[in-house]
TIBA-149357 format. One line per 8 residues: number of its first residue (from 1); for each residue x, y, z of C-alpha. Coordinates in Angstrom, 2 decimals. Each point is the difference from the previous one (the first is absolute). Layout:
N
NUM) X:Y:Z ~ ...
***
This chain:
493
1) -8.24:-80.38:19.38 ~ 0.49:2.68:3.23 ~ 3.51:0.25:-1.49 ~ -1.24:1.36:-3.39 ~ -2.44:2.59:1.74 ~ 2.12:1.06:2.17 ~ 3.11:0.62:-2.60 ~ -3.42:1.55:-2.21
9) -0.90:2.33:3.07 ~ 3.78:1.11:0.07 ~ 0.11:0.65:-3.82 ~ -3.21:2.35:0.47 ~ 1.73:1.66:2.86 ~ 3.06:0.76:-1.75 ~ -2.04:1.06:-3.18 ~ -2.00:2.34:2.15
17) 3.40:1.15:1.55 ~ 1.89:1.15:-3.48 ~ -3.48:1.45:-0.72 ~ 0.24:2.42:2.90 ~ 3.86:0.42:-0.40 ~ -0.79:0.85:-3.86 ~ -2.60:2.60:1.03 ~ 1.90:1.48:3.03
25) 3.21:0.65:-2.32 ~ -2.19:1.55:-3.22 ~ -1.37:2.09:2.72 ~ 2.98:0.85:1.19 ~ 1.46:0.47:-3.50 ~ -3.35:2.62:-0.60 ~ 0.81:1.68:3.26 ~ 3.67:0.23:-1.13
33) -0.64:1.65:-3.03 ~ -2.78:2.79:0.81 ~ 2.81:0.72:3.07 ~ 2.51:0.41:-2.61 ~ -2.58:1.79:-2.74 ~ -1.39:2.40:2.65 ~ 4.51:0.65:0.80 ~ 0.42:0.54:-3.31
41) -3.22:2.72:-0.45 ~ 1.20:1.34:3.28 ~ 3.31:0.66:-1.47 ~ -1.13:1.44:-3.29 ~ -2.72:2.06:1.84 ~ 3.02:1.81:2.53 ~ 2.46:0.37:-3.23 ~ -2.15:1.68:-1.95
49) -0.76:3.70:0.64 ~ -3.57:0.48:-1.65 ~ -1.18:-2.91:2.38 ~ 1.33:0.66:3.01 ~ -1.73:0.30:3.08 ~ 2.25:1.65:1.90 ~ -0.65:3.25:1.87 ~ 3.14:2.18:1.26
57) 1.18:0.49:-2.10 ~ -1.92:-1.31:-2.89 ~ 3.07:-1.51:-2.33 ~ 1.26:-3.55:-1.09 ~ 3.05:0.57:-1.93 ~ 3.38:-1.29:-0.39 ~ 1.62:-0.03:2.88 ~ 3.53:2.21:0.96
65) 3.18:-1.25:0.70 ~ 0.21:-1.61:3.83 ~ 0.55:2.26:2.62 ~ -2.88:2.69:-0.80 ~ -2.31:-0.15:2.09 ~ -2.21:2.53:1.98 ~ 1.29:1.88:2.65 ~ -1.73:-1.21:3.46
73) -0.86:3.69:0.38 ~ -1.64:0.64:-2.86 ~ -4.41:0.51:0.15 ~ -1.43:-3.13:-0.31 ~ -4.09:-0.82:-0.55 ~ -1.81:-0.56:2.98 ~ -0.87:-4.00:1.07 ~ -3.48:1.14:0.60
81) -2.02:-2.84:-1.77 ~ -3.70:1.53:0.30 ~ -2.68:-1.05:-2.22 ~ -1.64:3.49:0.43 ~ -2.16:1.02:-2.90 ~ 1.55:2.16:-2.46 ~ -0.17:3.94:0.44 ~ 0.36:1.00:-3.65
89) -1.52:-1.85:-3.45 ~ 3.33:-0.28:-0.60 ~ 1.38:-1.42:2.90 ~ 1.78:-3.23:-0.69 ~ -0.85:0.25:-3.66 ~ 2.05:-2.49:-2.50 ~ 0.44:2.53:-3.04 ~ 2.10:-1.24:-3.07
97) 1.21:3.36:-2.25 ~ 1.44:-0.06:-3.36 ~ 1.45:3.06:-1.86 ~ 0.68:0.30:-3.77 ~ 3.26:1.97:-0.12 ~ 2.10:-0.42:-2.85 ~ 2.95:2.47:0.51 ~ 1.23:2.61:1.88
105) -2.13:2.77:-1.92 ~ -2.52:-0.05:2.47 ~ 2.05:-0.10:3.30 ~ -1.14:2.81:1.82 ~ -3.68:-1.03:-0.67 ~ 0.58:-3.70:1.35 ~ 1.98:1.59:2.96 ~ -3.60:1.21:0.79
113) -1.95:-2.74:-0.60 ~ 2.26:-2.08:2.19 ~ -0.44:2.19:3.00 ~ -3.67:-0.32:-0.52 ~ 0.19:-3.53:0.17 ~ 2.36:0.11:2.45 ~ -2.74:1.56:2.35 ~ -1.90:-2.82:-0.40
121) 2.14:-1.76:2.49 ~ -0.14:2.25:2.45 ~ -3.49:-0.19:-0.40 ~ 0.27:-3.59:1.07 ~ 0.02:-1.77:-2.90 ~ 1.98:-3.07:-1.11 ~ 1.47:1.52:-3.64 ~ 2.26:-1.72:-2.75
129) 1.17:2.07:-2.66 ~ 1.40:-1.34:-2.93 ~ 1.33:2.56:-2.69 ~ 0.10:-1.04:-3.51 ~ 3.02:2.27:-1.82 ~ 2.71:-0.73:-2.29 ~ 2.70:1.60:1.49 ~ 2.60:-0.04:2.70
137) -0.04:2.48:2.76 ~ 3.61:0.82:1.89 ~ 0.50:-1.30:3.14 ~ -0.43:3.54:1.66 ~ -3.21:0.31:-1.01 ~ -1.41:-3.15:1.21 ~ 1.70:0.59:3.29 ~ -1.96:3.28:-0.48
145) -2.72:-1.59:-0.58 ~ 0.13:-2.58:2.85 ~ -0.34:3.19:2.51 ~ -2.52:1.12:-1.31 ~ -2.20:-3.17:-0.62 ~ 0.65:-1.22:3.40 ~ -2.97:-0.44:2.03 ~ 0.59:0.30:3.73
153) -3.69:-1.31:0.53 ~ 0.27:-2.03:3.33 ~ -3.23:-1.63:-0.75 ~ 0.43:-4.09:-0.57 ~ -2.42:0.65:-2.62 ~ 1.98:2.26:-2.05 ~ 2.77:0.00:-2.66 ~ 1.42:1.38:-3.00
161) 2.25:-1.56:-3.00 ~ 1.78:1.18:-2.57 ~ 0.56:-2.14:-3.33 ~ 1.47:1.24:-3.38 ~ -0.91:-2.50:-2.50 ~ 2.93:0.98:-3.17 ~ -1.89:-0.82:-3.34 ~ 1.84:0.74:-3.51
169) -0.60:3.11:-1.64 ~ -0.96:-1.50:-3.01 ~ -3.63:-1.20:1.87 ~ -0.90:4.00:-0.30 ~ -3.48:0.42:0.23 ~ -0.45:-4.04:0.90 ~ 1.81:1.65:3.54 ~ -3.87:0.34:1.33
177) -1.08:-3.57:-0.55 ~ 2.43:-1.57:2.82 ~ -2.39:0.68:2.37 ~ -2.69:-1.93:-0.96 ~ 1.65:-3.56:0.38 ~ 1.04:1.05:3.25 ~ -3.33:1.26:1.27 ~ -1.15:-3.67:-0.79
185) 2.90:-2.12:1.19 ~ -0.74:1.78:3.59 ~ -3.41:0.36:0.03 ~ -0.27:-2.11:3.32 ~ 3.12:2.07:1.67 ~ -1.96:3.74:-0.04 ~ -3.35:1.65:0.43 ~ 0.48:2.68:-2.31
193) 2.00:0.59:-3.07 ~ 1.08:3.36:-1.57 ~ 1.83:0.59:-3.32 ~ 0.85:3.67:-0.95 ~ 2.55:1.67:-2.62 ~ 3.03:1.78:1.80 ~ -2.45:3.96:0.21 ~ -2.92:-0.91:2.25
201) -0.20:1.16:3.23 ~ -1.35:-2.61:2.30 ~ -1.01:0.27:3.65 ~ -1.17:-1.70:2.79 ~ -2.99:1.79:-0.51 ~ -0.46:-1.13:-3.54 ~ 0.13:-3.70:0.88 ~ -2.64:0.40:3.27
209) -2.52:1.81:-2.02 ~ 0.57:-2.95:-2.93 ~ -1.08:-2.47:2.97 ~ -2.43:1.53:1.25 ~ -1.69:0.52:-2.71 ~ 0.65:-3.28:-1.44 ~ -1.80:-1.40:3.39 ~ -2.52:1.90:-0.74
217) -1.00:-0.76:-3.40 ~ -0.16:-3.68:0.90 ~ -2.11:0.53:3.22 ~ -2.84:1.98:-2.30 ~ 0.07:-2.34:-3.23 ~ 1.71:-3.27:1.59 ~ 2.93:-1.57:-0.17 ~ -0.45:-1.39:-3.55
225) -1.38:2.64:-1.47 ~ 2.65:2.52:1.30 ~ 2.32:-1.93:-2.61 ~ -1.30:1.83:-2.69 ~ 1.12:3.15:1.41 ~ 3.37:1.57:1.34 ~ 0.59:3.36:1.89 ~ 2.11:2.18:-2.19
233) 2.32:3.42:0.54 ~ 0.44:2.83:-2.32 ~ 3.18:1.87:-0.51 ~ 0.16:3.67:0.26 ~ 2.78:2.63:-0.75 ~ -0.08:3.94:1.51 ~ -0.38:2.49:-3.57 ~ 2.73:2.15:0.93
241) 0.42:2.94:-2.81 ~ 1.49:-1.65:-3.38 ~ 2.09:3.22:-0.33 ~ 1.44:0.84:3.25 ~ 2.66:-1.17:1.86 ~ -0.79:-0.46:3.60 ~ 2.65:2.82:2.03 ~ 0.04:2.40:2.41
249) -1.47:2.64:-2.21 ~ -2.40:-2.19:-1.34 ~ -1.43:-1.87:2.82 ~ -3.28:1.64:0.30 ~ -0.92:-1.93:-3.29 ~ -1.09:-3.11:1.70 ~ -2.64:1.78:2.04 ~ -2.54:-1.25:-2.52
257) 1.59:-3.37:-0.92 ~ -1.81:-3.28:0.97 ~ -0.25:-3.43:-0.41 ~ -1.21:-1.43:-3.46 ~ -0.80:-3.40:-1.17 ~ 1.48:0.95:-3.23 ~ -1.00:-3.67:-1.43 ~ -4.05:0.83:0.48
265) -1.42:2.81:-2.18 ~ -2.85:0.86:-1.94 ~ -3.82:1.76:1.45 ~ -2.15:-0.56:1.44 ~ 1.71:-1.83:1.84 ~ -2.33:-2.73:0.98 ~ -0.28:-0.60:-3.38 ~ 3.86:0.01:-1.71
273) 2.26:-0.31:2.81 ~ -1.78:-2.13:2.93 ~ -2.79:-2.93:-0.40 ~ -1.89:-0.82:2.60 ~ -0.52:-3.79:0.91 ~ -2.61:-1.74:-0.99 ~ -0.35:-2.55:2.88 ~ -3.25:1.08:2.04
281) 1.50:-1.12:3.29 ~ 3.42:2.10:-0.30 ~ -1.32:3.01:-2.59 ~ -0.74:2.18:3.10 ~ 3.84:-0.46:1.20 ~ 2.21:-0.68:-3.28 ~ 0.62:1.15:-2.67 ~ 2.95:-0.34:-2.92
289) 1.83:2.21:-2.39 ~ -0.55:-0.42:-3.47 ~ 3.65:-0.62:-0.85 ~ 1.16:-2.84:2.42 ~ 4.09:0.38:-0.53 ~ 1.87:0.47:3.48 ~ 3.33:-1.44:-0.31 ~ -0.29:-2.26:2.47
297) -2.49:-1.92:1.58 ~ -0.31:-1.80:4.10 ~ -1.91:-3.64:0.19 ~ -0.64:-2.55:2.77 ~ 0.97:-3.28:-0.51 ~ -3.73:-0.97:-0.19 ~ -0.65:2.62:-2.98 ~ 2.99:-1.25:-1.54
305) -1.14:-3.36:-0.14 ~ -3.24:0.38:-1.02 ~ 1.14:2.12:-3.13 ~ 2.25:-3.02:-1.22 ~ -3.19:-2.01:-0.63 ~ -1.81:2.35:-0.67 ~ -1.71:0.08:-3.42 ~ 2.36:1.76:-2.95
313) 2.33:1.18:2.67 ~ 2.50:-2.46:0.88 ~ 1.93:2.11:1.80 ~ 2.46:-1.81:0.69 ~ 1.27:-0.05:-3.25 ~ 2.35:2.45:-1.10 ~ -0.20:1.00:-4.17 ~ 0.34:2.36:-2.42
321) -2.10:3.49:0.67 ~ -2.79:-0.05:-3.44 ~ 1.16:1.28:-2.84 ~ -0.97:0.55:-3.36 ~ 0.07:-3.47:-2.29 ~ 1.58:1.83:-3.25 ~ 2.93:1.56:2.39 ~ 0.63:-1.96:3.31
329) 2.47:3.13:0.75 ~ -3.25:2.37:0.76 ~ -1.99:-0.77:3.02 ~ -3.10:0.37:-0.40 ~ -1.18:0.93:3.75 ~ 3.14:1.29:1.41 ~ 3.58:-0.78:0.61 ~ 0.93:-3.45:2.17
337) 0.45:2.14:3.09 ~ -3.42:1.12:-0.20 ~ -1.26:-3.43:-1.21 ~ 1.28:-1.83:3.29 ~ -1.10:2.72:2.36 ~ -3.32:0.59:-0.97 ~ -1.51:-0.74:-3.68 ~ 0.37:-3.90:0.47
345) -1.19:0.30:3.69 ~ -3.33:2.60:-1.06 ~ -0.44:-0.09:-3.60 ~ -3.35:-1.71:-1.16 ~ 1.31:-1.79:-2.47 ~ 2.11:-2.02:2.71 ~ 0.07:-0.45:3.36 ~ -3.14:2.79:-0.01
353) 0.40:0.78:3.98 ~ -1.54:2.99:0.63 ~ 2.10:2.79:1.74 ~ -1.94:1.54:3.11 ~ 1.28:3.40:1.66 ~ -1.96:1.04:3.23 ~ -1.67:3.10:-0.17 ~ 0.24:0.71:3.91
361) 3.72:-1.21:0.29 ~ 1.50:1.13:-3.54 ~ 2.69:2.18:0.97 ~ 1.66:-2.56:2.04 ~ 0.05:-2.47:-3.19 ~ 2.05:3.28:-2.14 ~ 3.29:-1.07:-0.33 ~ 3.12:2.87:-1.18
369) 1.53:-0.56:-3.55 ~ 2.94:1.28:1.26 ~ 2.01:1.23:-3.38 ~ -2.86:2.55:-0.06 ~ 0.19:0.22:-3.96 ~ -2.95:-1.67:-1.55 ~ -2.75:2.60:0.76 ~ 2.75:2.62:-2.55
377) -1.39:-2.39:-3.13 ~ -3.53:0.76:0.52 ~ -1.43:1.77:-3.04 ~ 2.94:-0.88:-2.04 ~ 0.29:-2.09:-3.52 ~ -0.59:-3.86:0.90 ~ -0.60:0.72:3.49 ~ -2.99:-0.16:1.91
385) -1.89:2.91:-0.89 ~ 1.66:0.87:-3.03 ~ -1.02:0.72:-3.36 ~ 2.05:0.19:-3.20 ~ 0.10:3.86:-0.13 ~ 0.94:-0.22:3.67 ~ 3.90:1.16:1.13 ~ 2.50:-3.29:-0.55
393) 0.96:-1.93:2.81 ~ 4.07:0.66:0.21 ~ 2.24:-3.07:0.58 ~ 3.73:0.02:0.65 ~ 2.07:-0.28:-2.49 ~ 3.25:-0.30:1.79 ~ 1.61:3.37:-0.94 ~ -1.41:1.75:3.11
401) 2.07:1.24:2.62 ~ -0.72:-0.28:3.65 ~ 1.16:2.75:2.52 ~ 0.96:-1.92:3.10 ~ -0.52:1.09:3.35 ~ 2.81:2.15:1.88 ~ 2.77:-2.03:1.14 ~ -0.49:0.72:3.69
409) -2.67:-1.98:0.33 ~ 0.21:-2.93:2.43 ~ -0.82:-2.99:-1.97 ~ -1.62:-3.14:2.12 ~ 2.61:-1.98:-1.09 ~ 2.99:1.70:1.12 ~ -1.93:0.67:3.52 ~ -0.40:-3.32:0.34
417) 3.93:-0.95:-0.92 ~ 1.33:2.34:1.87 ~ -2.01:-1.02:3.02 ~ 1.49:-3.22:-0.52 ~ 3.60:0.86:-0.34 ~ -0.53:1.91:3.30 ~ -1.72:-2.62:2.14 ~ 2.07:-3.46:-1.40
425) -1.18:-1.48:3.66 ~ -3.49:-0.64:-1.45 ~ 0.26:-3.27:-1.68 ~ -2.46:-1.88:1.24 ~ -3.12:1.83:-0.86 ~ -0.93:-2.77:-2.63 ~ 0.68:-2.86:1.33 ~ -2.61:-2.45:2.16
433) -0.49:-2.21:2.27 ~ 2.40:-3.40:-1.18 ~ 2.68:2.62:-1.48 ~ -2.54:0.15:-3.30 ~ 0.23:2.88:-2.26 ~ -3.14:1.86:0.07 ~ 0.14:2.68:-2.42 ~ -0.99:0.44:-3.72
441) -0.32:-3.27:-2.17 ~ 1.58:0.19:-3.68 ~ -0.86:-3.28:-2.28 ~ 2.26:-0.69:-3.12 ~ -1.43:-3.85:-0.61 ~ -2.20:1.63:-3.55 ~ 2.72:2.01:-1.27 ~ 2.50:-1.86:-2.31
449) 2.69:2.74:-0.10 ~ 1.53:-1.68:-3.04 ~ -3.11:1.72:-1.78 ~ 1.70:3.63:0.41 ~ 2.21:2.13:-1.34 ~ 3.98:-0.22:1.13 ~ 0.07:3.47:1.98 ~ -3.75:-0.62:1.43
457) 1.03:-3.55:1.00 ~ 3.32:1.61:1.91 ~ -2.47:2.01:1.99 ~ -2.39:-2.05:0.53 ~ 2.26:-2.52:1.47 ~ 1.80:2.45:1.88 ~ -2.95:1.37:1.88 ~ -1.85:-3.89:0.82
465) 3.76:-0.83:1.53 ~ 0.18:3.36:1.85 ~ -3.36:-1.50:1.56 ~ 1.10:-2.98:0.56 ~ 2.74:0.92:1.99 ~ -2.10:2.53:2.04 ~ -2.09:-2.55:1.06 ~ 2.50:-3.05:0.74
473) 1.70:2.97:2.43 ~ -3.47:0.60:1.62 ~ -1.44:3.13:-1.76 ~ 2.18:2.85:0.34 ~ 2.38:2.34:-2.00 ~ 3.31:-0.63:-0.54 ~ 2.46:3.52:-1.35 ~ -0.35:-1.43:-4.08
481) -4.06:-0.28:0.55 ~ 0.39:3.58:1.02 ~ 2.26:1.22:-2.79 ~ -2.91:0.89:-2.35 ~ -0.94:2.76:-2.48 ~ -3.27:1.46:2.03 ~ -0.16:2.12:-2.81 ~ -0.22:-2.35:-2.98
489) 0.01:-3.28:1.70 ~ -3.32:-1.31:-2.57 ~ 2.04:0.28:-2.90 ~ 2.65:-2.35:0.91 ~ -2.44:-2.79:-0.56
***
């Protein structure tokens, strides 16, 4: 009898033993696999430029060939790790832009705009661009580029990237509704989010006065409350005389020449061009302009989350701008540009936020439409203003020649390659720490190059691989990067 409870007693102990050697290995199996999840995020987080966390400089791209690697002489950040509270609104800011640019048409307007953003960096802010276009640029210009957009901000807090996102042409208009499905798949990575066409000039300025008047629509209706409301801007242009060509001799006609909100018209004007807001608690501070298109619009993630549930918003969603039921073709409250930027976002019959513009701090939320062309259609047929016995509205018709300017004029472009040609000992200006390439990002995945025509396919392919090759050799220019038309180079696209 002792024999059978003690062989019992050694069958409960061995029981009890593969009991705890079955829980210590799923544990370990558990343990195993967040070690090799949280590896994997890791990995995907440090590869992937719009998530990175990294501060000087702020890139994650491919890396160059071994061998290129900083010079031990070059500047490097400070290893001060204070905590210090942040001097600026901006300081330390996570700020995702997007820009709608479809070709090179509007070039020396997006030059602009990036140097705008570019200030945001130096601002302190932690920026990610990502351009949306369909076309290539030559390797000299992104190395052009790559000077200019680099942000020599020593702050651990600040960054700038660079990320060309090649669509196909045959998107179009669609070109502005990228942005929107990016916005959401980072809205954890960022505390604001701006999307803008390729002409709007945006400054640090522009994006502190949005926060800080954001913060201070929630503090005086609440945080749920200040959902149903978002701080807008208003684009302006400077009336400059229709018929005279700004020279030498006629440079005293822009004594009387001033900014215009060329969008906004109609008196009184507190009555056909501005509303005032009928909240009680921020009617003595805001107000909003009767037509609500900007172009572009800045969100925090919060705001942007709130509008995807929000009631007949969704927006989240990308679709179709309205248009009429008898002719899908004609939109029946503007184009899809204007649609994604600021009818779907303000319009009553959909998302219905309601656009607020301080009255004390308006100027600073004016933003320059820099082609400086739109406020020339006022008072003309099926413009803003216009009546049918007013003068037509003249388009291009292709037949019109265009006087260039003289010859001796030093182009950026050939500045910049000539620079290069003269100082071939600078090769390591875009390269990081870890001998990664740290300059402009171009991404090909959406583009099925099969889609295009024979000659545009040639170029196309011949420009990605120029790229390429600039950044396996670690970002500079080599003599057949340099042996370019400065002249002409957009039309060999």
């Amino acid at each position: 009898m002792a024999a059978v409870q003690g062989n019992h007693q050694r069958g409960r102990r061995a029981s009890l033993s593969t009991i705890r050697l079955g829980i210590l290995l799923f544990t370990s199996f558990l343990f195993g696999l967040a070690v090799c999840s949280a590896f994997f995020l890791w990995r995907l987080y440090n590869n992937d430029p719009l998530l990175s966390g990294s501060h000087q400089p702020h890139y994650h791209v491919a890396s160059a060939k071994a061998g290129f690697t900083k010079s031990q002489t070059a500047l490097q950040p400070p290893s001060s790790t204070s905590s210090s509270s942040p001097t600026s609104i901006l300081e330390g800011l996570k700020i995702l832009v997007t820009i709608a640019s479809f070709d090179f048409m509007q070039l020396p307007h997006l030059e602009e705009v990036l140097d705008g953003i570019r200030d945001l960096c130096y601002a302190g802010s932690k920026v990610d661009i990502v351009i949306y276009t369909t076309v290539v640029y030559p390797v000299a210009f992104i190395d052009m580029f790559n000077d200019r957009m680099r942000c020599n901000n020593p702050s651990p807090n600040a960054g700038l990237t660079t990320t060309m996102m090649l669509k196909p042409n045959h998107v179009r208009l669609h070109l502005v509704d990228y942005h929107r499905t990016l916005f959401y798949d980072r809205i954890d990575q960022y505390d604001v989010f701006i999307y803008t066409e390729d002409d709007i000039r945006i400054s640090p300025t522009t994006v502190a006065a949005y926060l800080h008047e954001t913060n201070r629509v929630e503090s005086i209706v609440g945080s749920q409350h200040a959902t149903d409301f978002n701080v807008g801007i208003v684009r302006y242009e400077y009336d400059f005389p229709e018929n005279v060509v700004i020279t030498d001799k006629t440079r005293h006609a822009t004594e009387n020449v001033t900014r215009v909100y060329w969008e906004h018209l109609g008196k009184p004007i507190f009555e056909k061009a501005v509303d005032k807001v009928e909240d009680e608690a921020l009617s003595p501070y805001y107000m909003s302009m009767h037509l609500h298109h900007q172009g572009m619009y800045l969100a925090t993630a919060s705001l942007l989350k709130a509008w995807k549930d929000r009631k007949n918003c969704k927006f989240d969603e990308i679709r179709d701008r309205p248009s009429n039921p008898k002719k899908p073709s004609q939109p029946t409250e503007g184009t899809q540009r204007v649609w994604m930027s600021s009818q779907m976002l303000y319009g009553g019959r959909h998302c219905g936020v309601k656009q607020l513009l301080p009255v004390e701090n308006f100027g600073q939320l004016t933003v320059l439409h820099l082609p400086n062309k739109n406020y020339r259609r006022v008072g003309k047929q099926g413009r803003i203003g216009g009546s049918d016995n007013a003068p037509k509205n003249e388009f291009s018709d292709g037949t019109e020649v265009f006087q260039r300017s003289h010859p001796l004029l030093l182009k950026a472009l050939e500045l910049h390659v000539e620079m290069k040609k003269e100082f071939p000992n600078l090769q390591k200006s875009n390269i990081g720490e870890g001998g990664q390439y740290t300059g402009v990002r171009v991404v090909d995945t959406d583009v099925k190059k099969h889609h295009f025509h024979n000659d545009h396919k040639a170029a196309f392919e011949k420009r990605l691989n120029a790229y390429k090759d600039y950044v396996s050799r670690g970002g500079y220019l080599i003599e057949s990067d340099m042996d370019l038309d400065v002249e002409g180079w957009t039309m060999e696209a």
